[in-house]
C-alpha positions in Angstrom: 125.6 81.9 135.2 123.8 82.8 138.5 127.1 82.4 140.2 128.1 85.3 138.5 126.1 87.6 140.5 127.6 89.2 143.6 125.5 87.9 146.9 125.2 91.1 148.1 122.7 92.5 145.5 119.0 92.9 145.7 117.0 90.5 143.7 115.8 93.6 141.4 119.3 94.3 140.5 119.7 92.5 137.4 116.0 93.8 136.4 117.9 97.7 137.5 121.0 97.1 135.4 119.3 95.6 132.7 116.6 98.8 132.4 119.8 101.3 132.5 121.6 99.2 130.0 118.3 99.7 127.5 118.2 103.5 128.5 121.8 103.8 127.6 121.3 101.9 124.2 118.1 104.4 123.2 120.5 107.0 123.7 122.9 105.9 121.9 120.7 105.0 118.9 119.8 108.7 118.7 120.1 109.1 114.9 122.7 112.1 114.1 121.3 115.8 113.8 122.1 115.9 109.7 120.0 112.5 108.6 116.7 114.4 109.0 117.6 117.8 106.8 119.8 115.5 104.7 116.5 113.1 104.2 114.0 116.6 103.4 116.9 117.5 101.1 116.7 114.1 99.2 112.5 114.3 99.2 112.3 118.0 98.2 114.1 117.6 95.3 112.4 114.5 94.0 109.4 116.4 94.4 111.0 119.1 91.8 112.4 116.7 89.2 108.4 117.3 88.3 110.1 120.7 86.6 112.5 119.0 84.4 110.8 116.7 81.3 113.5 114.5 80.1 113.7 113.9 76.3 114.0 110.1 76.5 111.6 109.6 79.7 114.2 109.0 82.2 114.1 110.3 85.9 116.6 111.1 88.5 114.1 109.0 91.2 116.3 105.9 91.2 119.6 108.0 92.0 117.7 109.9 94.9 116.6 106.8 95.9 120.4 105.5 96.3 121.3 108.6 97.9 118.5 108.1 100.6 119.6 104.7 101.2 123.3 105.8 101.6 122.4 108.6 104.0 120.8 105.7 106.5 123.2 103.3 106.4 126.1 106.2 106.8 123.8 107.4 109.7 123.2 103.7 111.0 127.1 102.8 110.8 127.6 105.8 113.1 125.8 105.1 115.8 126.6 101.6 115.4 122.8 100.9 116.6 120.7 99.3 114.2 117.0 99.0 115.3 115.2 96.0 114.8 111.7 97.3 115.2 110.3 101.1 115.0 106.7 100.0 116.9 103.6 100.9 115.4 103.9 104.5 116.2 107.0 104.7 113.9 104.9 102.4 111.3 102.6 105.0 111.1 104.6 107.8 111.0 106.7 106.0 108.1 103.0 105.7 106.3 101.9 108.5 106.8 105.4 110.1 105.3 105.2 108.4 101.9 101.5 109.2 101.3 102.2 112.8 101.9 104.9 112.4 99.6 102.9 110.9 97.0 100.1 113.4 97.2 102.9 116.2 97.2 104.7 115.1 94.4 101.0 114.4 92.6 100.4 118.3 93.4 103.8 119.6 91.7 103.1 117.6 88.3 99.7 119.2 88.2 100.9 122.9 89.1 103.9 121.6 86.3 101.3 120.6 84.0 98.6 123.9 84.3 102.5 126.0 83.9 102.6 127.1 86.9 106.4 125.9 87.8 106.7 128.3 90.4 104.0 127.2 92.5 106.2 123.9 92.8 108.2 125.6 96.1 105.3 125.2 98.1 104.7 121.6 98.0 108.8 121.0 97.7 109.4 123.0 101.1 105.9 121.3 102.3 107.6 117.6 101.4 111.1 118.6 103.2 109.2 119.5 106.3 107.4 116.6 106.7 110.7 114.5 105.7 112.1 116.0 108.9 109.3 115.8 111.4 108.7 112.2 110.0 112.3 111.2 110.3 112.6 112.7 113.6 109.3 110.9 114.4 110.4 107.3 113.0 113.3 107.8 115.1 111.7 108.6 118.5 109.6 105.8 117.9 112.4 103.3 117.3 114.1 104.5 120.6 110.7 104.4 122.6 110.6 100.7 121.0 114.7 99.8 122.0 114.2 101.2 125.5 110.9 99.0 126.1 113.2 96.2 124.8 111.2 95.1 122.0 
């Protein structure tokens, strides 16, 4: 193992290559431009499935769900980079992501149910921007995380 090591390097160079190694890794685990938008996409529109009553109580929720799950594995497979830990930061911005969902989807089945349907675009494009600054967020923090080599 230690024979490995050329005699001519500096005792820091293992600790060098090792930091570049994790710098190159966060790079690479950059999540692809699409997932965030894609991600909003999903959200927004279970925010508006508030606008269409089913007859027999269904909801497309589970299937959006599915959808969601697809679009981060797809996104995971392609960087081939799957993170082990997001850090609190990311914790918090995942937190802080489904309570604004639940408040915004809370606010469209009230404007749905005082019949105000259109009012519904406000917190639907409200929910798909903070899908995409939460996403984005989650990611930075899981890179920040990776590079610190936790």
């Amino acid at each position: 193992m230690s024979d490995d090591l050329p005699t001519t390097s500096t005792p820091d160079a293992p600790l060098t290559a090792l930091d570049a190694d994790r710098a190159a890794l966060a790079r690479r685990a950059r999540r692809p431009a699409w997932l965030a938008p894609a991600l909003g996409a999903v959200t927004a529109t279970w925010v508006t499935t508030s606008l269409t009553p089913r007859p027999d109580g269904t909801s497309p929720s589970f299937f959006l769900f599915v959808v969601a799950m697809l679009l981060v594995l797809t996104a995971t497979r392609s960087t081939g980079v799957r993170l082990r830990t997001v850090g609190a930061r990311g914790w918090a911005a995942y937190l802080g992501l489904v309570v604004v969902g639940l408040l915004l989807y809370s606010t469209a089945l009230a404007l749905v149910s005082l019949g105000l349907d259109w009012w519904v675009a406000v917190p639907t494009v409200l929910m798909f921007g903070a899908t995409v600054a939460g996403v984005r967020a989650v990611d930075d923090a899981g890179r920040r995380a990776l590079h610190r080599g936790r």
